[in-house]
N, C-alpha and C positions, 0 to 999 in steps of 0.2 A: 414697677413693672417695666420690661422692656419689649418693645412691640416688634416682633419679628416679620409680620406683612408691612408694618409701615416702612421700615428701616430696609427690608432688603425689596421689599416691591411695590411701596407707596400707596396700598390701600389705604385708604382715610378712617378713621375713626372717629370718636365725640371727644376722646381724652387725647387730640393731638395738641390743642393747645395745654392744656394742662401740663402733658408731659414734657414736649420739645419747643414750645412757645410758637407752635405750627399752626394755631387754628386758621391764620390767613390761604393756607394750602389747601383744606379740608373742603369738601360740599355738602359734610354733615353739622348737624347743631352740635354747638362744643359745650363742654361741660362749664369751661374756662377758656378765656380771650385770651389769658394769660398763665404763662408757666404758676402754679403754685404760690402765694405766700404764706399761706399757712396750711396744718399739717390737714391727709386724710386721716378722720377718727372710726376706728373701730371701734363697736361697743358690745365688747361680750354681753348681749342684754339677760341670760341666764345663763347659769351651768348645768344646767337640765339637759340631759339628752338621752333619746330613746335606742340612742346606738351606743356600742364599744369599741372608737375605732382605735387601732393598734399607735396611729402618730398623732392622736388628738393633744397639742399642746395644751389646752385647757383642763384636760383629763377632769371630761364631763363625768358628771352621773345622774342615776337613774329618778334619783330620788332630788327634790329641788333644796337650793342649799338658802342655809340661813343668811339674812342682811342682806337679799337683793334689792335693788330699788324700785322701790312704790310707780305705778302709775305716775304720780303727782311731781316724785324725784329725777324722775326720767325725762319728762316735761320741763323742770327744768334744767335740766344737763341739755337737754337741745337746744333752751333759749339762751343756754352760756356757749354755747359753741358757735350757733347763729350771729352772735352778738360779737364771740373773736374771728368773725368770717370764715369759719372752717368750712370749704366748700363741697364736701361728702360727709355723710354717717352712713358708716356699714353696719347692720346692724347683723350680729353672730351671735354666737353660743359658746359652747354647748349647743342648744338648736334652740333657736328663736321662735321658732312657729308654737314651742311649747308655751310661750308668753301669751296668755286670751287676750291682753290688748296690746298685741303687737300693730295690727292693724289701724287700730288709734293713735299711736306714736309714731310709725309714717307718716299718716295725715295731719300731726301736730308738727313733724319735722321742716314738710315738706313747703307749708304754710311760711314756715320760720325763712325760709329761701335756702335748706339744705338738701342738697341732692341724696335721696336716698336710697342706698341700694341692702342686698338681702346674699348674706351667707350661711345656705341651709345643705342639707342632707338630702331633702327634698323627697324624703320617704313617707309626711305626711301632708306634702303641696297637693291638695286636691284642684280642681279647676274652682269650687268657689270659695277655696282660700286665694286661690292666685287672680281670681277676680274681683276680690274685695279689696286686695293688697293691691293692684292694679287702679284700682279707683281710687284710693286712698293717694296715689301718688307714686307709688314705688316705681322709681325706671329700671330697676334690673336684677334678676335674683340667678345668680350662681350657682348652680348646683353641684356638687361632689360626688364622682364616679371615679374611682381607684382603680379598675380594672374589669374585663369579663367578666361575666356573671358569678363565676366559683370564684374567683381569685377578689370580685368585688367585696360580697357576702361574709368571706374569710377574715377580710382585713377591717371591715366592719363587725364582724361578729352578730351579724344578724342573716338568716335565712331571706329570698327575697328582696334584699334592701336595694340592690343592681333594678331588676325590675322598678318596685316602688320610686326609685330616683328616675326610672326613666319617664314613668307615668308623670312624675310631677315635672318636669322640663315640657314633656307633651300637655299638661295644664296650663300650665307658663302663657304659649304657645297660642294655644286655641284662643286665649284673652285677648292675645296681643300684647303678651307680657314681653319684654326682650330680656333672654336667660340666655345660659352659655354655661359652658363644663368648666368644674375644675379637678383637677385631676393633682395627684402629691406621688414624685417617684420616690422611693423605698425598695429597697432588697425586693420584699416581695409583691412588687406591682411593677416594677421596671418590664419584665415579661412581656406585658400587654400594652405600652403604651403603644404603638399601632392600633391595638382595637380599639383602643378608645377615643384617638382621634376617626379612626369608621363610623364612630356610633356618629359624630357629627353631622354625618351623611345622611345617615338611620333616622334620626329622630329630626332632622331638618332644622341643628342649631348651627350658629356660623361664628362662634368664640368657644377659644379654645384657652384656657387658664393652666401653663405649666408650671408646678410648684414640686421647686425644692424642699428638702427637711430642714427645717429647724429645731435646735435640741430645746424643746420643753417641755412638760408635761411627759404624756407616754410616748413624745418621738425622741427616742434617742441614740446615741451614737451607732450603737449596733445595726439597728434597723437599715441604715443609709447604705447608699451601693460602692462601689468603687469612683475615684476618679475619673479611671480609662473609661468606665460604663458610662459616668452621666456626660462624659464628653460624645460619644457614641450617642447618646439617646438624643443629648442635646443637636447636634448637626443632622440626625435622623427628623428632627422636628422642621427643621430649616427645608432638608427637601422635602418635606411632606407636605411644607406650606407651599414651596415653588412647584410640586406637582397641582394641587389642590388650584393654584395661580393660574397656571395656562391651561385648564381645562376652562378657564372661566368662572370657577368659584370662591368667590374672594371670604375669606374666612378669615376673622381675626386671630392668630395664635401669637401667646402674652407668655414671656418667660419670666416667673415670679421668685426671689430669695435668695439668688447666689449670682452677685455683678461681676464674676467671672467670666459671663456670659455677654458683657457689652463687650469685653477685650476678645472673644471668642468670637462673636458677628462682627469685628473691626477684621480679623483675619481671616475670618471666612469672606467677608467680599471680596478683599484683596485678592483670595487667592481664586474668587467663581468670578467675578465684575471686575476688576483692576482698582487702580490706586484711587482715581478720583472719587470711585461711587465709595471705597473706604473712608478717605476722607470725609464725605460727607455723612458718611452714616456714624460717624466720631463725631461730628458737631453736633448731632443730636444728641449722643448718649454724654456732651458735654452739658448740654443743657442742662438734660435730664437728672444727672447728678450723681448717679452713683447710688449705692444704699443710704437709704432713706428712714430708720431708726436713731428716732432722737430729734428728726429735723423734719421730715414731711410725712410722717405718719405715727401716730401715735394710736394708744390704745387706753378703754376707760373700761375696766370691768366690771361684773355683775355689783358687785358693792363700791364703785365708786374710786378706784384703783386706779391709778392713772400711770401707764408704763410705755417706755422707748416703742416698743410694738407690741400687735394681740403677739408675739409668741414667748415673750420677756415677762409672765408672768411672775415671777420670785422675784424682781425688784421691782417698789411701789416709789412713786417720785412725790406722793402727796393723794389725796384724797377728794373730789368733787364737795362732799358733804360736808369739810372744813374750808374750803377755799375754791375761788371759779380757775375753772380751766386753764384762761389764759395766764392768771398767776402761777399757775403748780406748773405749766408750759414755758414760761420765761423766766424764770428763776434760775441763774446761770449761776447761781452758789451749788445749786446740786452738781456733786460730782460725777455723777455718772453723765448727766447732759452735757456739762462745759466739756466731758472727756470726748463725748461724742462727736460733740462740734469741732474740735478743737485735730479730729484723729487723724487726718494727713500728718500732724506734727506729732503723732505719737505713733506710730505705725512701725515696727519694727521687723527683721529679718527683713524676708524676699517684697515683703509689701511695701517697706518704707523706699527700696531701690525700684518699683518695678514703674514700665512704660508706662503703665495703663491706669496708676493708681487714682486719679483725676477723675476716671468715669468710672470706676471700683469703688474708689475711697477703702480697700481691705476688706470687704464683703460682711460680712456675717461675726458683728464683734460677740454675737452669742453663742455660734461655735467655736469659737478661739476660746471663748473662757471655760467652755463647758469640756472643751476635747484636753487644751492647752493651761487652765488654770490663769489665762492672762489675757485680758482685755484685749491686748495691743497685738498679740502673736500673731502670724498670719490666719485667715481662714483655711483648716485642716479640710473645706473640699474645694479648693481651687486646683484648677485642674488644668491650667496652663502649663506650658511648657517652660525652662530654662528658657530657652532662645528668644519666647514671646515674649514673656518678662522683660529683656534686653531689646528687646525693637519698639519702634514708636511708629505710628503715622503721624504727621505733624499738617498742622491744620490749613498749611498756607500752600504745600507743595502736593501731600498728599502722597508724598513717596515715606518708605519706609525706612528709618535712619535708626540707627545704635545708640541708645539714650547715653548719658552723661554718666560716667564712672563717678 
């Protein structure tokens, strides 16, 4: 995630150590005192879902699928994660609220000393689901809104789902739950992303989650907008938050799945703030690292799967039920991991020459293989420019120089 109030106007947040090794900045409780050593774990906890939505990489269904993990398996998947210090489970889907003891396995998680948060649909978060989940422990449930109401509904394929997700953010809420929007641009919800940063107004949440496509399940190549567009939407975000900034409403907005976007807010300051406040908003996004598949975020699905990210479904690195985490996690004979870690030095065309690839690291090795057939290819929606590619901010002067031929 990269934090576009922290980086261009220094709101504080919980995950500033985490992300930038900032919690000394911060005058909120931090997640982490320190940047990351081990990965966040997503856990697809079913593939049960009462929606259809059009880019669901999981490509849920209606009906609950065979092999998911017991109560009892689940339990322990938290005390092997607990135990490799992983310091979030996010617990997903398909939609997780379908799980009856989900609310038990927060409160098991939570005990274990991992922070746990919640990605729902949030079309059946009532206020005493969200206050049970609340006492259980849960610091924070996300909820998924795509767009206005006809454009939300659509792209879900349920009547009502816009409302019903509003209703459960305002359950959230009433508990004292702390939730925030996530939102996924596509063809067909790019339209509205203005209203749906509104609705944060509306319903009186102050995080805002933008997410990229990732090709998996039903999100795939087609679906995605153009370049020119998600650059357009992207910097339409940036003023949204510096209007949102000087009224006085400090709003977290998170840009999620294509690190196109650190080389993008390194020239967007430059060219709104000058060189210095560039410069420093590049020591951050040096910290931070670039995409994080394969290395600080990992994924463990409904039977025990254990993959580079929740959206890397088709390749399994090893299995929970044959082996703990932390072994199917550091096992650097798997190729796909060592390729991962390894991909500055594999990174080929415009990504292996460009300025930025440091806090990029090539974005999204899953649409390069999914668009490009090849791991290493550039990411097909990086949306920078020739000239960006070619320029660098460097850390010491903060001026913009012509990288190394």
């Amino acid at each position: 995630m990269i934090s576009i109030s922290k980086l261009l106007y220094g709101v504080d947040a919980e995950g500033d150590g985490l992300r930038y090794d900032a919690a000394g900045e911060s005058d909120r409780e931090q997640i982490r005192e320190q940047r990351q050593q081990r990965p966040v774990v997503v856990w697809n906890a079913t593939k049960q879902c009462n929606l259809t939505c059009e880019h669901c990489y999981a490509a849920a269904e209606f009906e609950r699928a065979p092999g998911e993990l017991s109560t009892a398996e689940a339990k322990g998947l938290i005390d092997d994660l607990a135990d490799y210090g992983v310091p979030v489970i996010l617990f997903s889907g398909g939609e997780p609220l379908l799980r009856g003891d989900l609310a038990e396995l927060v409160d098991y998680a939570t005990d274990a000393g991992l922070r746990a948060v919640l990605s729902t649909n949030g079309t059946v978060l009532t206020e005493e689901r969200a206050r049970k989940l609340q006492r259980a422990g849960l610091s924070y449930a996300g909820v998924s809104v795509d767009g206005r109401r006809e454009t939300n509904d659509a792209f879900r394929g349920q009547e009502g789902a816009f409302d019903a997700a509003v209703r459960g953010m305002e359950a959230c809420l009433d508990v004292g739950l702390k939730t925030g929007l996530r939102y996924t641009i596509t063809d067909a919800t790019a339209p509205d992303v203005e209203g749906v940063v509104d609705l944060l107004t509306d319903v009186g949440v102050d995080r805002f989650c933008f997410y990229h496509l990732d090709y998996g399940g039903r999100g795939v190549p087609d679906a995605d907008i153009s370049a020119e567009r998600r650059r357009e939407a992207v910097e339409r975000l940036c003023e949204l938050t510096r209007e949102y900034h000087e009224r006085g409403e400090e709003i977290e907005t998170l840009l999620v799945g294509n690190y196109a976007d650190a080389a993008f807010l390194v020239e967007y300051t430059r060219r709104e703030y000058g060189a210095e406040r560039a410069r420093r908003v590049r020591e951050y996004l040096e910290v931070n690292g670039g995409d994080p598949a394969g290395e600080r975020v990992a994924d463990v699905d409904y039977q025990g799967n254990v993959h580079a990210t929740q959206f890397w479904q088709g390749y399994s690195l090893g299995n929970v039920r044959d082996r703990p985490f932390g072994a199917i996690w550091d096992d650097e004979t798997n190729p796909l991991l060592s390729a991962l870690r390894d991909r500055p030095a594999n990174l080929t065309g415009e990504c292996a020459d460009c300025g930025y690839a440091s806090i990029c690291r090539g974005g999204s090795r899953l649409r390069a293989l999914g668009v490009e057939g090849d791991l290493f290819a550039p990411d097909p929606q990086c949306y920078l420019t020739d000239a960006e590619r070619e320029t660098n901010v460097t850390l010491d002067t903060g001026e913009s120089t012509a990288s190394a031929d």
